[in-house]
C-alpha positions as CSV (number, residue, x, y, z in Angstrom):
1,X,129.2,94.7,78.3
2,X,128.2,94.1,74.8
3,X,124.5,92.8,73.6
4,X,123.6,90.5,72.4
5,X,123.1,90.9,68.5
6,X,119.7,91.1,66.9
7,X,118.4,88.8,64.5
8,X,116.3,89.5,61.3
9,X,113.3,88.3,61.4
10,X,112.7,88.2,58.2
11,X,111.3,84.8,56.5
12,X,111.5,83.0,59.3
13,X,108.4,80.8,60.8
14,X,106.5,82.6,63.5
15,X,108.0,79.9,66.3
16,X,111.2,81.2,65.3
17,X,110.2,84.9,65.7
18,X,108.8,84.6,68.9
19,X,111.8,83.4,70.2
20,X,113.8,86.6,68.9
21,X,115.7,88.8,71.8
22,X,113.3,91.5,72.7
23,X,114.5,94.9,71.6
24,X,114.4,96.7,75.0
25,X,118.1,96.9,76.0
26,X,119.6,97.3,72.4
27,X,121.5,100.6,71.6
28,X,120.8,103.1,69.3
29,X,123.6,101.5,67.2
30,X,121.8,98.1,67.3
31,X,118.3,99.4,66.8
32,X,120.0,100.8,63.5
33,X,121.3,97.9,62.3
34,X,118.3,96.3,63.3
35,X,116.0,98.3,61.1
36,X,118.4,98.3,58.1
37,X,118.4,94.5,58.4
38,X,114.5,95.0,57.5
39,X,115.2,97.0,54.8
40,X,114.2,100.2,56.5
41,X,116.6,103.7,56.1
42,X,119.3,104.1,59.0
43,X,117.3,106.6,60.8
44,X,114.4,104.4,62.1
45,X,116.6,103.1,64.6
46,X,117.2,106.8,66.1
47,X,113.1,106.9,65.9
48,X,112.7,103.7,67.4
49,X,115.1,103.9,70.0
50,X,113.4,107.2,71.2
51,X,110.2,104.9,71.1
52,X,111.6,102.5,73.1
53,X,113.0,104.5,75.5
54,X,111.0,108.1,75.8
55,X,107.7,106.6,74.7
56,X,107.9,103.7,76.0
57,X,106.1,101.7,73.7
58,X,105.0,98.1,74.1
59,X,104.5,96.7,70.8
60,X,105.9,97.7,67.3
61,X,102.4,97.8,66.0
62,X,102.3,101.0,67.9
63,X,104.8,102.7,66.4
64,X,102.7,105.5,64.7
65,X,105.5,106.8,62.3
66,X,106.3,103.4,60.6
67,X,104.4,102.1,57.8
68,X,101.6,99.9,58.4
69,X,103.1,97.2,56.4
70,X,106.3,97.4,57.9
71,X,104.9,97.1,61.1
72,X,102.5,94.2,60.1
73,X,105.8,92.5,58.7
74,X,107.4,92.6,62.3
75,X,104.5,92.6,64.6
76,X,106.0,89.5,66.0
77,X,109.0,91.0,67.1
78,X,108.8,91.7,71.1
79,X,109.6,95.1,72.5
80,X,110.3,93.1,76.1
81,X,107.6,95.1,78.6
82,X,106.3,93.5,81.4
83,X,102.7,93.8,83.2
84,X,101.7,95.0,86.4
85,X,100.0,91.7,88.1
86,X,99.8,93.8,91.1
87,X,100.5,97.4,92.6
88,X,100.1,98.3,96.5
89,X,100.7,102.0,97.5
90,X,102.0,102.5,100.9
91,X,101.2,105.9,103.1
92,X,104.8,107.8,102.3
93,X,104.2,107.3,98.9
94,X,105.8,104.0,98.0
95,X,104.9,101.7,95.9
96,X,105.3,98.2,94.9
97,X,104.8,96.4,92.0
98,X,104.1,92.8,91.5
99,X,105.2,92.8,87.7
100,X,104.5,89.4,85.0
101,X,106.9,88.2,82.7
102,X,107.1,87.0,79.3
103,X,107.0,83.1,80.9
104,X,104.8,83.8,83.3
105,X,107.1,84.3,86.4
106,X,106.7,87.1,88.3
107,X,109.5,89.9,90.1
108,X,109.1,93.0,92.4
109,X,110.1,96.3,91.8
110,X,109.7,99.3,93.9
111,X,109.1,103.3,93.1
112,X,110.2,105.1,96.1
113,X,109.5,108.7,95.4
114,X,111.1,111.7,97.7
115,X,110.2,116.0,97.6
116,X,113.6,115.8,94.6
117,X,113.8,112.0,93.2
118,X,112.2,109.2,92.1
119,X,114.4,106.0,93.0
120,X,113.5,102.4,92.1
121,X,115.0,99.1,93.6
122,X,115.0,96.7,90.6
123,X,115.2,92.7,90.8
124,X,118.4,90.9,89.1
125,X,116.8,87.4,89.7
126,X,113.1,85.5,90.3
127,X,113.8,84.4,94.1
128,X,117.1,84.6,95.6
129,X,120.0,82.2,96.5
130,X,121.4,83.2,99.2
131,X,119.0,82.3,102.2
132,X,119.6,85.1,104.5
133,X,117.8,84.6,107.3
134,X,116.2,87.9,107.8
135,X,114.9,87.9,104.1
136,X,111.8,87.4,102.9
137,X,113.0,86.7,99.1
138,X,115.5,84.1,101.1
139,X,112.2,82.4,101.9
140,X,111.3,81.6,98.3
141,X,112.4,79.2,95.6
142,X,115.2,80.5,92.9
143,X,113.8,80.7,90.1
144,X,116.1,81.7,87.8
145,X,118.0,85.3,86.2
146,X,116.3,88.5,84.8
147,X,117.5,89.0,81.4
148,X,118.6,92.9,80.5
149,X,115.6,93.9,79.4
150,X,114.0,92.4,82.1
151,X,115.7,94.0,84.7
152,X,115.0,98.1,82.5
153,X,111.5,97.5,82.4
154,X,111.4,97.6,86.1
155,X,112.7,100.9,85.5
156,X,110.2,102.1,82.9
157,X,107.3,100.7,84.4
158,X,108.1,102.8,87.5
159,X,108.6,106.1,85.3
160,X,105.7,105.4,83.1
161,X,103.1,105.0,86.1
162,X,104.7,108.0,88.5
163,X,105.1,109.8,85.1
164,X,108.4,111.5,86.6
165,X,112.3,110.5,85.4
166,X,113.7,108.0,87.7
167,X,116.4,109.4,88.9
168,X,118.2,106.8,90.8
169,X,118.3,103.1,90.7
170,X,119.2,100.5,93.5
171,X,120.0,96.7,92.8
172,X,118.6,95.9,95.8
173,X,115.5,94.1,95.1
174,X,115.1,90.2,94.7
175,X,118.1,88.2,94.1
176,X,122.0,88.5,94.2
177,X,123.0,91.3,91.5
178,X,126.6,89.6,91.1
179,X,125.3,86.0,90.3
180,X,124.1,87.8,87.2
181,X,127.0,90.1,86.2
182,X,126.8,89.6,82.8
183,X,122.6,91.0,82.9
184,X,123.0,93.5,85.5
185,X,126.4,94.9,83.9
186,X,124.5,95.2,80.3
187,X,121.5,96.8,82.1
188,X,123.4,99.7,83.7
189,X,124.9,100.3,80.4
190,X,121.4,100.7,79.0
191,X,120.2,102.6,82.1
192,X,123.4,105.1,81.7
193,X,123.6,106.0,78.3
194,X,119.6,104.7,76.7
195,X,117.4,106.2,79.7
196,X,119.8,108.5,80.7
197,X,120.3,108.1,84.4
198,X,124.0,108.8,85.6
199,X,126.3,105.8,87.0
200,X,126.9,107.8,89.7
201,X,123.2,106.8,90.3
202,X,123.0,103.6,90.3
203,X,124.1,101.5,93.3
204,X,124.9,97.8,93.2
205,X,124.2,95.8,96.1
206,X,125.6,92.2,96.6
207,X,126.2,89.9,99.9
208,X,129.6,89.0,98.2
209,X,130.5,86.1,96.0
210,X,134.3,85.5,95.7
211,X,136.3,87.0,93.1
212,X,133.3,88.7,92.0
213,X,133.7,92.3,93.6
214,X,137.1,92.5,92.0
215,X,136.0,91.0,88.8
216,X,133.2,93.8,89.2
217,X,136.0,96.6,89.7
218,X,137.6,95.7,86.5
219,X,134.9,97.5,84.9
220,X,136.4,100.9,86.6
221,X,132.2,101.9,86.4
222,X,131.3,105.3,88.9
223,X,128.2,103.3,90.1
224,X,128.1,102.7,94.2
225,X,128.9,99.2,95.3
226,X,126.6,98.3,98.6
227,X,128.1,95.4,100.1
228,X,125.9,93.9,102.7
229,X,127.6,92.7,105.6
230,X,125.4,92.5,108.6
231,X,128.0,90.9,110.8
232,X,131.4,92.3,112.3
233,X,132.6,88.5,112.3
234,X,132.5,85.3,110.2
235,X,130.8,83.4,112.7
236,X,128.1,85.4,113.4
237,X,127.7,86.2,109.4
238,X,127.2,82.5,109.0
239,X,124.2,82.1,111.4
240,X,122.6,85.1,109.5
241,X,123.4,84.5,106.3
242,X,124.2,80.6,106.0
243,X,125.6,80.9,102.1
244,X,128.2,83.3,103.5
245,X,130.0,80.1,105.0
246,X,132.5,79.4,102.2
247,X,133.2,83.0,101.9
248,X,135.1,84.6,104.7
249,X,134.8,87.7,106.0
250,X,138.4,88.3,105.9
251,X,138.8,87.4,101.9
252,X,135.6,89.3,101.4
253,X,137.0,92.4,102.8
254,X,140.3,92.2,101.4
255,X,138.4,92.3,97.7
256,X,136.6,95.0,99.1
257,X,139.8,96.7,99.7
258,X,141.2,95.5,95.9
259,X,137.9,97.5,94.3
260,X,138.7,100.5,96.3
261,X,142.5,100.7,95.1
262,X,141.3,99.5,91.4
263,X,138.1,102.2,91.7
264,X,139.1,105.0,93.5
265,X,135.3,104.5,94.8
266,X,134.3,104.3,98.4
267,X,132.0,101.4,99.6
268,X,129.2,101.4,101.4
269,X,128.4,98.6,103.5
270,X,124.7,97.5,104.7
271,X,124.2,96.5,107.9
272,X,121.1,95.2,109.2
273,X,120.5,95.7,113.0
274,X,118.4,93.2,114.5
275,X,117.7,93.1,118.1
276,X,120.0,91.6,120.4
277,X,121.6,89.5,117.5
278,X,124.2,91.9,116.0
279,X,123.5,95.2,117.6
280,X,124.9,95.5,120.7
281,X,128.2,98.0,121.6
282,X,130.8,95.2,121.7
283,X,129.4,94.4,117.7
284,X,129.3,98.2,116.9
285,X,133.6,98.2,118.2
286,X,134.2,94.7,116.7
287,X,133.0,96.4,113.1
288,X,134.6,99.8,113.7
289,X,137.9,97.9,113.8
290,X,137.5,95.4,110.8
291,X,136.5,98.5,108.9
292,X,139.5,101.4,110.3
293,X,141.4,102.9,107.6
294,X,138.9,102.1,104.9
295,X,137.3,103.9,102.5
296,X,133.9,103.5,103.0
297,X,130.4,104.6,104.4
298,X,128.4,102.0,106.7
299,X,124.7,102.2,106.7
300,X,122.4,100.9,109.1
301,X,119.0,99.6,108.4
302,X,117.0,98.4,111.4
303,X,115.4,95.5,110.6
304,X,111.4,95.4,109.0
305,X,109.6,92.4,110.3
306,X,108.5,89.5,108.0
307,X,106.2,87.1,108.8
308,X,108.7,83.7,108.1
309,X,110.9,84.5,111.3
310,X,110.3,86.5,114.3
311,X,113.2,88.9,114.6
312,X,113.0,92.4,116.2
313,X,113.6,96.0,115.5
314,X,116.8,97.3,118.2
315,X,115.6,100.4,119.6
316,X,116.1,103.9,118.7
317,X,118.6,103.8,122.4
318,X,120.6,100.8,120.8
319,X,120.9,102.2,117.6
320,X,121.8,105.4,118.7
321,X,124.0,103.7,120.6
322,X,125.8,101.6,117.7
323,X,125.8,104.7,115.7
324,X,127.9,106.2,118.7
325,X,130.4,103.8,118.7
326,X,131.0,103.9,115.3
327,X,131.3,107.8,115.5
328,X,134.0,107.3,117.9
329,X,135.6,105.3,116.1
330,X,135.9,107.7,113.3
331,X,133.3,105.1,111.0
332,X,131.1,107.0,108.6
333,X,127.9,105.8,109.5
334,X,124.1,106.8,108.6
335,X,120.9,105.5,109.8
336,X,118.2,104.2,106.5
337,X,114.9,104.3,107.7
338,X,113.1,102.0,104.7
339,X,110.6,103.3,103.0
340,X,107.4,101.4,102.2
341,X,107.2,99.1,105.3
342,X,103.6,99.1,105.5
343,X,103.2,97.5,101.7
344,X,105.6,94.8,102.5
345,X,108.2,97.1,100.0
346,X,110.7,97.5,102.7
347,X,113.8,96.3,102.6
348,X,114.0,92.8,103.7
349,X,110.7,92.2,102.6
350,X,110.2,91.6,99.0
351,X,108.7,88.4,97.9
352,X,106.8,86.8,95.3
353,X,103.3,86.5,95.8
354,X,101.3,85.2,93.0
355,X,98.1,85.1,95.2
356,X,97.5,88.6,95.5
């Protein structure tokens, strides 16, 4: 989980600066040696790490308590913000973000606000991989992987334009969160102890990639692992989610069961009900015992509609109904209602759209 090292930008041609590490991400530890790499006394790295992080400042040149030859001497250095490209608000409050990179690509993020905490589902990748078939994001092209400080300023731009602390963060937006480990681990080290939000917080979500849960559990972090399963068997899995094919449920679950014993931490598993695919009573039993005798939580999402395939929501009968049998089978079990659904925020939906 360490950075990356910063470079000095001193002397160095301006092609060379621009392609510099942005500072968003870097410790207070980095930030100081940073600054007293430009010649500047150890504590402007406290000051510009508060910058960074409380002000949220988007260019050095802003910095109003650094010289203005200092700054003009490192203007070319990036902080690493994004822009908002696009920003819909839905009626409960959501809202989503269509937000530009540095190359031009462009990521969601969403602000889900409640009556006691802001929570944001942040992006780990442009696009997604895994092709589920209920997915919007499946839909699109891979692009490629956020960076670290691509994946905070989700988390910045959310505070700075609801002007509240987030107080929760979800790796649950666009991509697969552990087919960028390296990124998403160094982000929640700069969530947790730079902007101040607790692991106990932040929640990971992945569909499963081998050895990758266990190498995630290693770690020992107090964040929540989601792992989205969506199937009580491997056959069914691989209809809905077709990457899931080298991956069986059986070995996926038995690393589940390694990360429990290595973390002492319960997992929550996602499961999204769509009608008449996976939602019936005989599913509901056929989970209940893959699941018995392990610590975990299952949480049911019924599915939100997307335009690329024509799916349907269960009904509130069937889903009380699964939620029963997974009751009597001694399952913890919740119902999650998304939130945004009319903005396309949901979950499920998130896609690039460059058009709006």
């Amino acid at each position: 989980m360490s950075a990356t090292p910063l470079a000095s930008p001193v002397n160095l041609p301006i092609s060379e600066k621009t392609a510099l590490p942005p500072l968003l991400g870097a410790s207070v530890a980095e930030l100081t040696a940073w600054v007293q790499q430009q010649g500047q006394p150890a504590y402007r790295g406290k000051q510009l790490h508060d910058w960074i992080y409380q002000k949220g400042v988007r260019s050095l040149a802003d910095i109003s308590v650094f010289s203005k030859q200092w700054r003009a001497a490192v203007a070319d250095v990036p902080i690493g913000r994004s822009t908002i490209h696009y920003r819909s608000v839905a009626p409960d409050g959501t809202v989503k973000y269509l937000l530009q990179l540095n190359d031009g690509q462009i990521v969601e993020t969403v602000g889900i606000p409640t009556d006691k905490r802001l929570t944001v589902c942040v992006s780990t990748q442009v696009g997604c991989p895994m092709a589920c078939d209920f997915c919007a994001t499946g839909k699109g092209e891979y692009k490629r992987n956020l960076e670290r400080h691509e994946i905070v300023d989700q988390v910045l731009t959310v505070q700075e334009d609801f002007q509240q602390r987030v107080s929760h963060v979800v790796f649950m937006g666009m991509g697969e969160p552990l087919l960028n480990t390296d990124n998403v681990l160094a982000a929640v080290k700069c969530l947790n102890q730079d902007v101040g939000i607790g692991q106990r917080s932040l929640t990971i979500s992945t569909v499963g990639i081998r050895d990758r849960i266990r190498q995630l559990a290693e770690h020992h972090l107090q964040v929540t692992l989601a792992v989205s399963i969506h199937a009580p068997n491997q056959a069914l899995r691989e209809k809905i989610i077709p990457s899931a094919r080298p991956y069986p449920i059986e070995d996926l679950l038995a690393e589940c069961r390694e990360y429990v014993a290595i973390t002492g931490r319960r997992i929550s598993f996602e499961y999204i009900l769509l009608a008449g695919v996976n939602d019936l009573p005989e599913h509901a039993l056929e989970l209940s015992k893959r699941l018995r005798g392990f610590q975990c939580h299952v949480n049911l999402i019924p599915y939100n509609p997307i335009v690329e395939v024509d799916y349907k929501r269960p009904s509130r009968d069937r889903i009380e109904a699964f939620v029963t049998v997974l009751k009597q089978q001694h399952i913890a079990v919740s119902v999650r209602y998304s939130r945004g659904l009319e903005a396309d925020a949901a979950c499920g939906q998130l896609r690039t759209n460059t058009s709006k």
